[in-house]
PDB file of N, CA, C and O in Angstrom, chain B, residues numbered from 101:
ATOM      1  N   UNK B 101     -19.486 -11.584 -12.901  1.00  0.00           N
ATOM      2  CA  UNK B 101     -19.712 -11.439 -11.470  1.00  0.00           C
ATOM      3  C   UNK B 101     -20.950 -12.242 -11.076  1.00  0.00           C
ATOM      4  O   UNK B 101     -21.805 -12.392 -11.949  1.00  0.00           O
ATOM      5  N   UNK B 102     -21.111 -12.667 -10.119  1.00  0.00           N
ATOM      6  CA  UNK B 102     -22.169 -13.452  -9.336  1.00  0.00           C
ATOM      7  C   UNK B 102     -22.812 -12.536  -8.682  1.00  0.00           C
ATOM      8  O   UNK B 102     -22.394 -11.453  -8.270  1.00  0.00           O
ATOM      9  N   UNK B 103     -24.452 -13.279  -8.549  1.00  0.00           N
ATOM     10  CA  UNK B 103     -25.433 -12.089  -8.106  1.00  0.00           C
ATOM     11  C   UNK B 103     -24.866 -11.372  -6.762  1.00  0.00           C
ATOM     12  O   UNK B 103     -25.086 -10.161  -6.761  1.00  0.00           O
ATOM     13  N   UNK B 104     -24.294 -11.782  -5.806  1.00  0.00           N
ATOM     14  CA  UNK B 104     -24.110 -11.584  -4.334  1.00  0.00           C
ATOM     15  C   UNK B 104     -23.478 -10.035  -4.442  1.00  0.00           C
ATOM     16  O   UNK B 104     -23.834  -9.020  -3.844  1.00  0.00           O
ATOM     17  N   UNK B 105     -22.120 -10.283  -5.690  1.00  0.00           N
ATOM     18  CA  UNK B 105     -21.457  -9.288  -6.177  1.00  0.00           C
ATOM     19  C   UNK B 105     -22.219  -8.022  -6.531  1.00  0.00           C
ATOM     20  O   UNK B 105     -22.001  -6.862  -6.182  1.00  0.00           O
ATOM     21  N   UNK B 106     -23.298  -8.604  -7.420  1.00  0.00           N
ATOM     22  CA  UNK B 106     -23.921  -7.504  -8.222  1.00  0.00           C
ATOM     23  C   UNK B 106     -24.712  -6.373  -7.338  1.00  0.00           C
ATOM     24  O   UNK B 106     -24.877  -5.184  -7.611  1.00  0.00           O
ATOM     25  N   UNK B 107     -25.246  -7.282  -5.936  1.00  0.00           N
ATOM     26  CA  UNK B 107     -26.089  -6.824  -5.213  1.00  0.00           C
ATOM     27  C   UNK B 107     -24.897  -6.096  -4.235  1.00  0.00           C
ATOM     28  O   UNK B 107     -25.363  -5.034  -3.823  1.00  0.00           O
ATOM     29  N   UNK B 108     -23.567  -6.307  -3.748  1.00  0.00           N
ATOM     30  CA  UNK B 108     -23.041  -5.344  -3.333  1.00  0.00           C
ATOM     31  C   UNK B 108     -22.582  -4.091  -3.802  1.00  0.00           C
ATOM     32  O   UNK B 108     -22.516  -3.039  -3.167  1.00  0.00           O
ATOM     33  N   UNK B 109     -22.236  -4.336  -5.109  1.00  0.00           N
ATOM     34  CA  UNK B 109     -21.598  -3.670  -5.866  1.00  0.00           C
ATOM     35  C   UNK B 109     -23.108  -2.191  -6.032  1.00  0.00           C
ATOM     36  O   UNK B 109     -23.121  -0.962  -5.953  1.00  0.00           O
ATOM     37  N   UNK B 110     -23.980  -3.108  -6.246  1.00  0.00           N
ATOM     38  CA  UNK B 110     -25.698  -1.904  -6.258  1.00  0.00           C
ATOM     39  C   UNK B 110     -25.797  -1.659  -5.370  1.00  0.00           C
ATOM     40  O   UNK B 110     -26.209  -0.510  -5.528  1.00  0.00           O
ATOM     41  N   UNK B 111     -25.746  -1.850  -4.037  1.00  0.00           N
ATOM     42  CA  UNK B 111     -25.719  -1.380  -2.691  1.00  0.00           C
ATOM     43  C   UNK B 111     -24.674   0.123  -2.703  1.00  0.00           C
ATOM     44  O   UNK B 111     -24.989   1.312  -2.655  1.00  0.00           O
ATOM     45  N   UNK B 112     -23.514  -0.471  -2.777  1.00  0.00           N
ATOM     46  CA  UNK B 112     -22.733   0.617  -2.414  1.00  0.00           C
ATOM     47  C   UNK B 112     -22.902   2.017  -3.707  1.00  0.00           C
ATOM     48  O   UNK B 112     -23.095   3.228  -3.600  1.00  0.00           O
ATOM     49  N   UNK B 113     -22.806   1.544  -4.303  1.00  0.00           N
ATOM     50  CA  UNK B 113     -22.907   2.651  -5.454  1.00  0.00           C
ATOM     51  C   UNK B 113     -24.504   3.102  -5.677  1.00  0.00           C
ATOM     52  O   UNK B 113     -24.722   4.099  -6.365  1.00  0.00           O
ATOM     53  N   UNK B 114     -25.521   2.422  -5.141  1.00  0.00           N
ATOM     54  CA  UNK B 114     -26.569   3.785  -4.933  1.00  0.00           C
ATOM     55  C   UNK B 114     -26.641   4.357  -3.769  1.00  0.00           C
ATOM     56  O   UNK B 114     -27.328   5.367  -3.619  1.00  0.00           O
ATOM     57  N   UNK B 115     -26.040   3.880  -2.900  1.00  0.00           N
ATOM     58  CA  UNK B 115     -25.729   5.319  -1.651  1.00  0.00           C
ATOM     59  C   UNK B 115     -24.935   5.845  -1.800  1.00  0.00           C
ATOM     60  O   UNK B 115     -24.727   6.629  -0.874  1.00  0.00           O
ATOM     61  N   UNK B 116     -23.864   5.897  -2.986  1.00  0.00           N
ATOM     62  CA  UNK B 116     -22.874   6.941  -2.879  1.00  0.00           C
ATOM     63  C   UNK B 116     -24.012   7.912  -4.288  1.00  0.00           C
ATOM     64  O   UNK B 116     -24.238   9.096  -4.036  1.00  0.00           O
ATOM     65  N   UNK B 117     -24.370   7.560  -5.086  1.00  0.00           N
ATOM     66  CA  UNK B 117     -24.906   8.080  -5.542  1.00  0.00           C
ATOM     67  C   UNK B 117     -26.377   8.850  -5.211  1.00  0.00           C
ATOM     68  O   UNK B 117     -26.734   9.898  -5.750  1.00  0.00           O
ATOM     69  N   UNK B 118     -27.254   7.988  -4.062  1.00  0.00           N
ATOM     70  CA  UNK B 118     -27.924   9.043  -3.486  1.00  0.00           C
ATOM     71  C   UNK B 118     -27.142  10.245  -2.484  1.00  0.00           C
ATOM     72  O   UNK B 118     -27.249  11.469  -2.565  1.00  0.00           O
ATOM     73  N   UNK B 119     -26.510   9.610  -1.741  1.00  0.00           N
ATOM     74  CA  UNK B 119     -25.811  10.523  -1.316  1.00  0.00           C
ATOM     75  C   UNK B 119     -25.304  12.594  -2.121  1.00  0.00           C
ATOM     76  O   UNK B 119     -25.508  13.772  -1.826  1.00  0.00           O
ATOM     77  N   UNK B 120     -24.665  11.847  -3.087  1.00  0.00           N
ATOM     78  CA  UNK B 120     -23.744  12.614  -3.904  1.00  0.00           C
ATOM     79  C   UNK B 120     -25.331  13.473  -4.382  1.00  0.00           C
ATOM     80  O   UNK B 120     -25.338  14.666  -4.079  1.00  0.00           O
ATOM     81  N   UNK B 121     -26.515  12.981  -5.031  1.00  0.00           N
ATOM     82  CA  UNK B 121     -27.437  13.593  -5.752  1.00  0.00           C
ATOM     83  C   UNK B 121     -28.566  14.143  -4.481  1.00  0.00           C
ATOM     84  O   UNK B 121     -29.559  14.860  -4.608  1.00  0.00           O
ATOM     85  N   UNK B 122     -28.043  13.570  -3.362  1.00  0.00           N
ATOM     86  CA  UNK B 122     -29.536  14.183  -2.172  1.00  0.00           C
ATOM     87  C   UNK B 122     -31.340  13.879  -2.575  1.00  0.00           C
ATOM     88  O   UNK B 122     -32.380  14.537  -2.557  1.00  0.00           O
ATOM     89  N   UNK B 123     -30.896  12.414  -2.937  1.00  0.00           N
ATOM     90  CA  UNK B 123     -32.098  11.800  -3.356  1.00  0.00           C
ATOM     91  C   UNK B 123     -32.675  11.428  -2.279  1.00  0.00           C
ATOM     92  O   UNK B 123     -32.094  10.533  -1.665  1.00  0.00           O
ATOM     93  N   UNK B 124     -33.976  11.964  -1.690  1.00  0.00           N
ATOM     94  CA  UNK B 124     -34.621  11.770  -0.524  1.00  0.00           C
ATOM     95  C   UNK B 124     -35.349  10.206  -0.102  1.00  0.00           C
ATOM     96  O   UNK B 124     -35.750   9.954   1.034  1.00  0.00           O
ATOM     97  N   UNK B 125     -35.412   9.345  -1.141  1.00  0.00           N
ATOM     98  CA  UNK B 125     -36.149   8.178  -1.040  1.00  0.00           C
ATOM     99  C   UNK B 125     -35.391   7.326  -0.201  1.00  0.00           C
ATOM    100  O   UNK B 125     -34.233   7.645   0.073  1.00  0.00           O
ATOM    101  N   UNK B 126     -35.860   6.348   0.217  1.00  0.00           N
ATOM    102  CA  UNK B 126     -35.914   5.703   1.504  1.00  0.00           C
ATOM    103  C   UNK B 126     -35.408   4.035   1.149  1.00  0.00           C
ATOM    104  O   UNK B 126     -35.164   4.019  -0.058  1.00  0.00           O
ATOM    105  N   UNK B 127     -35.226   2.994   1.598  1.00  0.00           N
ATOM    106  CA  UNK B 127     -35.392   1.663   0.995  1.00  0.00           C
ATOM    107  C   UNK B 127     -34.093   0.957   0.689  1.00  0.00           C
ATOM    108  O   UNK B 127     -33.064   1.399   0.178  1.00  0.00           O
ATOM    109  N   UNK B 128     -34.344  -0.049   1.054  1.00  0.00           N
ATOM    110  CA  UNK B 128     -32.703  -0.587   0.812  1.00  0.00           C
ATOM    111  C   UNK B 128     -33.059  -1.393  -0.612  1.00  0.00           C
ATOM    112  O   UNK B 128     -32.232  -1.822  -1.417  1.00  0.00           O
ATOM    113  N   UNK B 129     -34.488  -1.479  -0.698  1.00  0.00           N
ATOM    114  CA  UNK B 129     -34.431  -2.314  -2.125  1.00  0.00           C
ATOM    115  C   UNK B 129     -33.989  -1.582  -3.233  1.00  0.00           C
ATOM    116  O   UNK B 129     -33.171  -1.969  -4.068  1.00  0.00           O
ATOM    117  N   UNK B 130     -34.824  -0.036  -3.188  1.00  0.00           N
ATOM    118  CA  UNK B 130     -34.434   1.206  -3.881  1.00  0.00           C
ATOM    119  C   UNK B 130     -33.165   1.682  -4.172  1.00  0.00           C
ATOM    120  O   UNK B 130     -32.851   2.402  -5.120  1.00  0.00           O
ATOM    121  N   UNK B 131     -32.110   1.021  -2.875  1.00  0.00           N
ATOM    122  CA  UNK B 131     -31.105   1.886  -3.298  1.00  0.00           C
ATOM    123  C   UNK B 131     -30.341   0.525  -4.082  1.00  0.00           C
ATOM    124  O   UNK B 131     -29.270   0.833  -4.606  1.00  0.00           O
ATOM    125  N   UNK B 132     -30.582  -0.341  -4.171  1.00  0.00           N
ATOM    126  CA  UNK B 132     -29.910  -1.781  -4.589  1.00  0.00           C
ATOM    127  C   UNK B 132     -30.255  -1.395  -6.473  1.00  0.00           C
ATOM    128  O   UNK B 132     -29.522  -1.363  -7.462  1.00  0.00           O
ATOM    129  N   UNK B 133     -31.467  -1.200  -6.291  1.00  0.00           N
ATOM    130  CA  UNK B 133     -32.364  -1.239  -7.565  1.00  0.00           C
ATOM    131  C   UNK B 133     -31.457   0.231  -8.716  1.00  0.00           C
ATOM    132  O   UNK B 133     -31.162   0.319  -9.908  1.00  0.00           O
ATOM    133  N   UNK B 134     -31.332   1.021  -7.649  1.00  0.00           N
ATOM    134  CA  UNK B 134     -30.798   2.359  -8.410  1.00  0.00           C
ATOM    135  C   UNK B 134     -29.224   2.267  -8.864  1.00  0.00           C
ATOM    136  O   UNK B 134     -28.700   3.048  -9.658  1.00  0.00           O
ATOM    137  N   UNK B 135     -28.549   1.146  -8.199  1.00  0.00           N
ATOM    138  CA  UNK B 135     -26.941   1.016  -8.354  1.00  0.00           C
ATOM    139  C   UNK B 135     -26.875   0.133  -9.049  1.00  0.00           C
ATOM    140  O   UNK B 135     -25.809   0.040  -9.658  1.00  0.00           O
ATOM    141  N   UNK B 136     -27.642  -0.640  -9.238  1.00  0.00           N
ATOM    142  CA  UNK B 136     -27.408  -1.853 -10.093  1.00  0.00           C
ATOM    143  C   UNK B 136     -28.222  -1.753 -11.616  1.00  0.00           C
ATOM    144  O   UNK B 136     -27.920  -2.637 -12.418  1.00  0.00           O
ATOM    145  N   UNK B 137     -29.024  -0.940 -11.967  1.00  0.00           N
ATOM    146  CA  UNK B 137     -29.172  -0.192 -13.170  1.00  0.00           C
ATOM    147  C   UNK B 137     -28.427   0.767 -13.570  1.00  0.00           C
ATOM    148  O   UNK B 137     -28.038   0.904 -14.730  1.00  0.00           O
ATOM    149  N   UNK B 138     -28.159   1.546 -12.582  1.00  0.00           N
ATOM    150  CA  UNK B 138     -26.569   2.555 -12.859  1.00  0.00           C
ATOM    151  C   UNK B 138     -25.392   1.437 -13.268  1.00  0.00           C
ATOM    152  O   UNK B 138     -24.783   1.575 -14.329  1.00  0.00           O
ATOM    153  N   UNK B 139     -25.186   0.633 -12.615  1.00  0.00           N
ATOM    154  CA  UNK B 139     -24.070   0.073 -13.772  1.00  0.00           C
ATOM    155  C   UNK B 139     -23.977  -0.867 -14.596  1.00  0.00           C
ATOM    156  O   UNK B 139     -23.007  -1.572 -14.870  1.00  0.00           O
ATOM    157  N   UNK B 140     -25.212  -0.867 -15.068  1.00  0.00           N
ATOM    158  CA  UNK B 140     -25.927  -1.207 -16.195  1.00  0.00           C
ATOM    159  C   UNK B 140     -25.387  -0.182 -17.147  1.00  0.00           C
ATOM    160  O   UNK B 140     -24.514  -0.409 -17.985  1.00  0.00           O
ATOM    161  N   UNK B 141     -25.958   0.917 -16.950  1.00  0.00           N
ATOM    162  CA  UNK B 141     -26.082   2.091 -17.665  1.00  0.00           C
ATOM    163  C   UNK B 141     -24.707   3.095 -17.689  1.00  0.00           C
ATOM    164  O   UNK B 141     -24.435   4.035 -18.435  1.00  0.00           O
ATOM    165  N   UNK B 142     -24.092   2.602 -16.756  1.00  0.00           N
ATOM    166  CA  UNK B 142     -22.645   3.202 -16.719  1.00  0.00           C
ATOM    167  C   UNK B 142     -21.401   1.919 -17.501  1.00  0.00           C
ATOM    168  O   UNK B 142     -20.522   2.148 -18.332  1.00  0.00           O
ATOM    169  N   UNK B 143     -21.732   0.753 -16.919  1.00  0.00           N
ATOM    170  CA  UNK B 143     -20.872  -0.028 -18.165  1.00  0.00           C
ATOM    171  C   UNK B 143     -20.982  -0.553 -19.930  1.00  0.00           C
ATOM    172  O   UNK B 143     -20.252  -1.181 -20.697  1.00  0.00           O
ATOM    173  N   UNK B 144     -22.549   0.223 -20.022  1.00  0.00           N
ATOM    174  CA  UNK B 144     -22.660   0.121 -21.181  1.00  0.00           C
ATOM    175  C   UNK B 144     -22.108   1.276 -22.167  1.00  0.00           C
ATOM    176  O   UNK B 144     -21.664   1.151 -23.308  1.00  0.00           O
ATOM    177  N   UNK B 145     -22.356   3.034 -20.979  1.00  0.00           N
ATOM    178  CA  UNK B 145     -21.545   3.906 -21.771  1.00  0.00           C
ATOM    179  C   UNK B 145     -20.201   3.465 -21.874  1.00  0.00           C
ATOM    180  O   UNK B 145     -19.589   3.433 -22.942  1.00  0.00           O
ATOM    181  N   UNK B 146     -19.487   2.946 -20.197  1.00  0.00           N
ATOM    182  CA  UNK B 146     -17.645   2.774 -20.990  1.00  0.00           C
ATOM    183  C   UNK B 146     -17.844   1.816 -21.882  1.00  0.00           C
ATOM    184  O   UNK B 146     -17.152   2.116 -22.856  1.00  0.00           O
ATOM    185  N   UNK B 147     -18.590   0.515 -22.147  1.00  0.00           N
ATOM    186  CA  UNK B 147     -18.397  -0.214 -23.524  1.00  0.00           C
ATOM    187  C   UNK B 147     -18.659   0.783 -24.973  1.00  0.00           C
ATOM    188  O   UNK B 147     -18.240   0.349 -26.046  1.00  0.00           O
ATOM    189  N   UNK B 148     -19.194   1.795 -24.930  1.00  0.00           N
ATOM    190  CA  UNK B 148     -19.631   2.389 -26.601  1.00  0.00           C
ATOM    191  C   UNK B 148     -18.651   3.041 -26.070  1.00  0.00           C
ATOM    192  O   UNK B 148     -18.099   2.210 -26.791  1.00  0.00           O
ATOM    193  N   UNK B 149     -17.637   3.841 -25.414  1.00  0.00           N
ATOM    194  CA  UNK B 149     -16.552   4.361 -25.424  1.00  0.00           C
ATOM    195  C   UNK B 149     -15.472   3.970 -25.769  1.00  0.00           C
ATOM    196  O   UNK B 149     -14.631   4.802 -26.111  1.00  0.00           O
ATOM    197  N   UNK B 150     -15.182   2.631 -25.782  1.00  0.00           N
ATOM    198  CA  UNK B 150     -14.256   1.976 -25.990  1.00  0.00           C
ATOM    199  C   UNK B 150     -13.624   0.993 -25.057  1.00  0.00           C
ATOM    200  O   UNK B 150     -13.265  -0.171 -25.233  1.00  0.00           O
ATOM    201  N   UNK B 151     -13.591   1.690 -24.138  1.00  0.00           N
ATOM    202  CA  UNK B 151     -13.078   0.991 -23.076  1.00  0.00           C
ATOM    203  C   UNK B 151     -14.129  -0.120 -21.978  1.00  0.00           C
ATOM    204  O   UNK B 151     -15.347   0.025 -21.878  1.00  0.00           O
ATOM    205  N   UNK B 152     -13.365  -1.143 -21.277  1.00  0.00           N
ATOM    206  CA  UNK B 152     -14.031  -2.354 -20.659  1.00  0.00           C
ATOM    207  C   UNK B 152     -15.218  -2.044 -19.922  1.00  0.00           C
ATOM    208  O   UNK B 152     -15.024  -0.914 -19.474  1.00  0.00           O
ATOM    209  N   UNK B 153     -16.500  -2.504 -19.510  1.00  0.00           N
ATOM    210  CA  UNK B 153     -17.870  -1.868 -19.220  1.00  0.00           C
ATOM    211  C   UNK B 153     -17.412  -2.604 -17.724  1.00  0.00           C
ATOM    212  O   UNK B 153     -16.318  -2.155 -17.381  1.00  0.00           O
ATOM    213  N   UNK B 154     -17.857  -3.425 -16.927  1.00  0.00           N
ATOM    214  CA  UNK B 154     -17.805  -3.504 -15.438  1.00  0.00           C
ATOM    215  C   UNK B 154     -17.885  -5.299 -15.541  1.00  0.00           C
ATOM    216  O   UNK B 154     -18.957  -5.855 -15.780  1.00  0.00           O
ATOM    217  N   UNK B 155     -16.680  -6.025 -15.338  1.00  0.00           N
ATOM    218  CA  UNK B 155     -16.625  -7.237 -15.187  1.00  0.00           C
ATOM    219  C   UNK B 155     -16.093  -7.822 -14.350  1.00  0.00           C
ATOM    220  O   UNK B 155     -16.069  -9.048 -14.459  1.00  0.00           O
ATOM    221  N   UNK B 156     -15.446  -7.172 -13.162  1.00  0.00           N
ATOM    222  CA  UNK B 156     -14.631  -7.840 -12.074  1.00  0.00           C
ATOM    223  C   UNK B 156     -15.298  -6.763 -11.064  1.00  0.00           C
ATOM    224  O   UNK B 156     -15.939  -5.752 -11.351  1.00  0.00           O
ATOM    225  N   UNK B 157     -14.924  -7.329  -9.691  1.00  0.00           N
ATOM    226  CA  UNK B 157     -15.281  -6.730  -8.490  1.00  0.00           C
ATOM    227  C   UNK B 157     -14.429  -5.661  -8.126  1.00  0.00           C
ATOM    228  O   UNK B 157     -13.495  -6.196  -7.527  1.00  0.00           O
ATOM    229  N   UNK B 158     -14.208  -4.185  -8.172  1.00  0.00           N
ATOM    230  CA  UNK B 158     -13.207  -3.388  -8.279  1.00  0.00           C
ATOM    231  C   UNK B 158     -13.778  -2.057  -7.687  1.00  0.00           C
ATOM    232  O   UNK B 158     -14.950  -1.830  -7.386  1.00  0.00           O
ATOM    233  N   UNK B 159     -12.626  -1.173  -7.578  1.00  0.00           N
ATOM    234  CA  UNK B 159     -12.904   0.336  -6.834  1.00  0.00           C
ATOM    235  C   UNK B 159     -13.585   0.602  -8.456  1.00  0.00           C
ATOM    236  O   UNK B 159     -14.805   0.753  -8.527  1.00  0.00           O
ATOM    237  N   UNK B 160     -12.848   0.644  -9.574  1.00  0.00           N
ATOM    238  CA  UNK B 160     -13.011   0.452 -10.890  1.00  0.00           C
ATOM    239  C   UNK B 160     -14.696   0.915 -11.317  1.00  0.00           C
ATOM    240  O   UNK B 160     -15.307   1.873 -11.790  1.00  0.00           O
ATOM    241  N   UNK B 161     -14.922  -0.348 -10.840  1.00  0.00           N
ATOM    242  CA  UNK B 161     -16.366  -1.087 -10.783  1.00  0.00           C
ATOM    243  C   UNK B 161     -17.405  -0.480  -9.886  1.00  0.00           C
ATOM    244  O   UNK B 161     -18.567  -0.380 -10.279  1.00  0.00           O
ATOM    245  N   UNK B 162     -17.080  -0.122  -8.847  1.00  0.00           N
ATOM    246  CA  UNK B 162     -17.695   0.632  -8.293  1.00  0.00           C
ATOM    247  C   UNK B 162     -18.076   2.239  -8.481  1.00  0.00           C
ATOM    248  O   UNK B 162     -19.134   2.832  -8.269  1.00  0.00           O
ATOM    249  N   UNK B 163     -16.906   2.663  -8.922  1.00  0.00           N
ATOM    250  CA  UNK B 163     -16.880   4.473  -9.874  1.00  0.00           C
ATOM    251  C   UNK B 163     -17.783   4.403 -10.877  1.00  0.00           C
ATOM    252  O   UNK B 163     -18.551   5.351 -11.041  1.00  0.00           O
ATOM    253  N   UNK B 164     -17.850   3.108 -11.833  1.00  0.00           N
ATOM    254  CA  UNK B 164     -18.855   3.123 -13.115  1.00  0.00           C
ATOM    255  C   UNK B 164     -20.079   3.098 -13.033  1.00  0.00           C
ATOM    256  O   UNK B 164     -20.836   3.731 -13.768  1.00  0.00           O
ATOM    257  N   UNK B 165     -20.568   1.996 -11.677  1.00  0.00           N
ATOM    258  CA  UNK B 165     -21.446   1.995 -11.232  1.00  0.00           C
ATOM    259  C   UNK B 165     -22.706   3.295 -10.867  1.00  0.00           C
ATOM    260  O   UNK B 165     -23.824   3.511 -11.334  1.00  0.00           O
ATOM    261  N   UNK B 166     -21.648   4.159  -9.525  1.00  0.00           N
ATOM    262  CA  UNK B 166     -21.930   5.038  -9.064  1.00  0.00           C
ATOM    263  C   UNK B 166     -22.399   6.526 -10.028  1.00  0.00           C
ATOM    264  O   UNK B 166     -23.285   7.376  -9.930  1.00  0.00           O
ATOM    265  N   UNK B 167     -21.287   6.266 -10.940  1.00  0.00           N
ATOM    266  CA  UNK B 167     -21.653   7.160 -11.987  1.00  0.00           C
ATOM    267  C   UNK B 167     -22.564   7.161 -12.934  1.00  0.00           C
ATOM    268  O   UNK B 167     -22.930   8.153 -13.565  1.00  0.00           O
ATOM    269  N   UNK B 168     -23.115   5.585 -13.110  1.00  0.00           N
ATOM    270  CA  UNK B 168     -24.165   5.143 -13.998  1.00  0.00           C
ATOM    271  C   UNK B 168     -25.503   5.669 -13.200  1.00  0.00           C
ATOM    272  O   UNK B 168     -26.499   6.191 -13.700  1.00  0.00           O
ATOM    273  N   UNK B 169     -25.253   5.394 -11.875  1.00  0.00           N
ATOM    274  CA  UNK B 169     -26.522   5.623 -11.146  1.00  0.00           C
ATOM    275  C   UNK B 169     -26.776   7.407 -10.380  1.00  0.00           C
ATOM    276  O   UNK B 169     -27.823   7.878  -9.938  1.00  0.00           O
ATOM    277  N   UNK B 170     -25.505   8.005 -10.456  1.00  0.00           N
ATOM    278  CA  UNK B 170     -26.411   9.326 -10.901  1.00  0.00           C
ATOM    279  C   UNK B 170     -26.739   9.790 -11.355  1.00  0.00           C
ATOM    280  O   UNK B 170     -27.540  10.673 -11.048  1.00  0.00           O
ATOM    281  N   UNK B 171     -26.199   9.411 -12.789  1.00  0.00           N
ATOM    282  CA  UNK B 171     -26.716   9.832 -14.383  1.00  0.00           C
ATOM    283  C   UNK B 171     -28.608   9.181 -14.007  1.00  0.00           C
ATOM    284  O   UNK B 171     -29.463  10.067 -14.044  1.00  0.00           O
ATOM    285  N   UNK B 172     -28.953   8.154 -13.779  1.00  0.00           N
ATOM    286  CA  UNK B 172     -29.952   7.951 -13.524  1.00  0.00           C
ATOM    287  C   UNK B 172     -30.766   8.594 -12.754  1.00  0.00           C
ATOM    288  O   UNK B 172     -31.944   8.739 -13.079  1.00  0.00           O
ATOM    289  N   UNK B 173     -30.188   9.159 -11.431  1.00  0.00           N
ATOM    290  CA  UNK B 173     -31.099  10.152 -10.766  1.00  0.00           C
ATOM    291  C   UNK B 173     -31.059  11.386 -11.165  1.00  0.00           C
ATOM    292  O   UNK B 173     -31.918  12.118 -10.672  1.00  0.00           O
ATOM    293  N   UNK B 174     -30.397  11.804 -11.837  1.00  0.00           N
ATOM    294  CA  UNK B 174     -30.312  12.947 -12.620  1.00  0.00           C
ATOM    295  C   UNK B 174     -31.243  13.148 -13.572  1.00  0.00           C
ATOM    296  O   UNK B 174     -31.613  14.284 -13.869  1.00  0.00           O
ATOM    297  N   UNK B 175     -31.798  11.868 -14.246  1.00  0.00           N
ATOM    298  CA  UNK B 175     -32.683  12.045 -15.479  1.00  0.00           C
ATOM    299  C   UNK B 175     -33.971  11.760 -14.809  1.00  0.00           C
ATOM    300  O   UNK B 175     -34.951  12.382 -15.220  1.00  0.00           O
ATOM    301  N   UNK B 176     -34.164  10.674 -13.564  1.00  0.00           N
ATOM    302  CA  UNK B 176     -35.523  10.893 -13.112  1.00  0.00           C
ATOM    303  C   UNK B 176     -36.129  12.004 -12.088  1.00  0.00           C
ATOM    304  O   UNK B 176     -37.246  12.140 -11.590  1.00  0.00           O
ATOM    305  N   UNK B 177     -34.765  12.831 -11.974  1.00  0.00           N
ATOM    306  CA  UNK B 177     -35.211  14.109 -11.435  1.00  0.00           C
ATOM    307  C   UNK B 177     -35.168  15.051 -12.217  1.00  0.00           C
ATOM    308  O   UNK B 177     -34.758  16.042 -11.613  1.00  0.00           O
ATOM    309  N   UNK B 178     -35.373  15.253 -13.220  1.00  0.00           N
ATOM    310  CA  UNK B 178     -35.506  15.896 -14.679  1.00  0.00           C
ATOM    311  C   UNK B 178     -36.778  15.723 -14.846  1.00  0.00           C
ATOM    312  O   UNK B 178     -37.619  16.613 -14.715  1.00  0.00           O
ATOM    313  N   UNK B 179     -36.993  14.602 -15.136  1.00  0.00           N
ATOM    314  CA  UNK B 179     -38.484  13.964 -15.477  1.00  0.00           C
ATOM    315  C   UNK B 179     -39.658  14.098 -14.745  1.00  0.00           C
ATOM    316  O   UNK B 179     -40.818  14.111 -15.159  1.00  0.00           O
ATOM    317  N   UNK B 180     -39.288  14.183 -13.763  1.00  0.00           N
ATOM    318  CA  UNK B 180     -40.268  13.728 -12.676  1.00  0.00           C
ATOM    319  C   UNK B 180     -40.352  15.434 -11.761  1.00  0.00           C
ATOM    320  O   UNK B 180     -41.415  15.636 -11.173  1.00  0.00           O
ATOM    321  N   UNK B 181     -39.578  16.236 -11.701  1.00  0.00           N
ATOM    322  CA  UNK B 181     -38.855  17.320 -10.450  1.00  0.00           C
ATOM    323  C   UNK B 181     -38.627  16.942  -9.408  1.00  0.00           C
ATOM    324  O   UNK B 181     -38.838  15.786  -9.040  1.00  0.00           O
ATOM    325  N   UNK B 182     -38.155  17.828  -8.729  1.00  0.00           N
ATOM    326  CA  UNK B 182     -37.310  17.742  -7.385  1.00  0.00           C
ATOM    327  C   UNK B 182     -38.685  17.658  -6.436  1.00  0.00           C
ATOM    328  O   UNK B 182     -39.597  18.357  -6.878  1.00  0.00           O
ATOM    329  N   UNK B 183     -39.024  16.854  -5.090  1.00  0.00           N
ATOM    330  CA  UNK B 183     -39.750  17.008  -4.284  1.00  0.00           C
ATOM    331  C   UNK B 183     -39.427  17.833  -3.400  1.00  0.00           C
ATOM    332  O   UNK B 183     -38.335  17.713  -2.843  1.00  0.00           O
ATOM    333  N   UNK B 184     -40.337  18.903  -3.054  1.00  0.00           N
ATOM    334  CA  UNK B 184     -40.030  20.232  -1.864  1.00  0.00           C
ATOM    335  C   UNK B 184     -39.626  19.253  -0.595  1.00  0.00           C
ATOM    336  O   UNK B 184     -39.311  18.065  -0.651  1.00  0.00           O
ATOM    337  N   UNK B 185     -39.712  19.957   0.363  1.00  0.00           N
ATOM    338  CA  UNK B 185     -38.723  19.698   1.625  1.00  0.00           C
ATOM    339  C   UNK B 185     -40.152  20.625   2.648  1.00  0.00           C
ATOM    340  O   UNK B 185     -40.030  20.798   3.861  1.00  0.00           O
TER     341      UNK B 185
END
């Protein structure tokens, strides 16, 4: 995939993933930054699974993503705690 890709593909899948996790932070760089290490981290688990990690532009691609990147907010809200309200 080409960067343009990568950066949509991180777009959409860290707002579905802030969304989905009610991650309060703000930023469009943030949410680019959080989807596009999520499917990092989500196509590297489906590669040790067996199956294809994230190489074409796809709904596919976007689920692995999204899922990579709440596993991520999941662990830096572990790490870090939840900020009060």
């Amino acid at each position: 995939m080409n960067i343009v890709a990568w950066i949509v593909v991180g777009f959409v899948a860290g707002l579905l993933a802030r969304w989905i996790v009610r991650d309060d932070r703000s930023g469009c760089i943030y949410t680019i930054v959080v989807g596009v290490l999520g499917a990092l981290i989500g196509g590297a688990l489906m590669h040790a699974s067996g199956h294809t990690g994230i190489n074409e532009f796809s709904i596919r691609s976007m689920l692995v993503a999204a899922l990579g990147a709440i596993l991520l907010l999941l662990v830096l809200q572990a790490i870090g705690g939840r900020r009060r309200r």
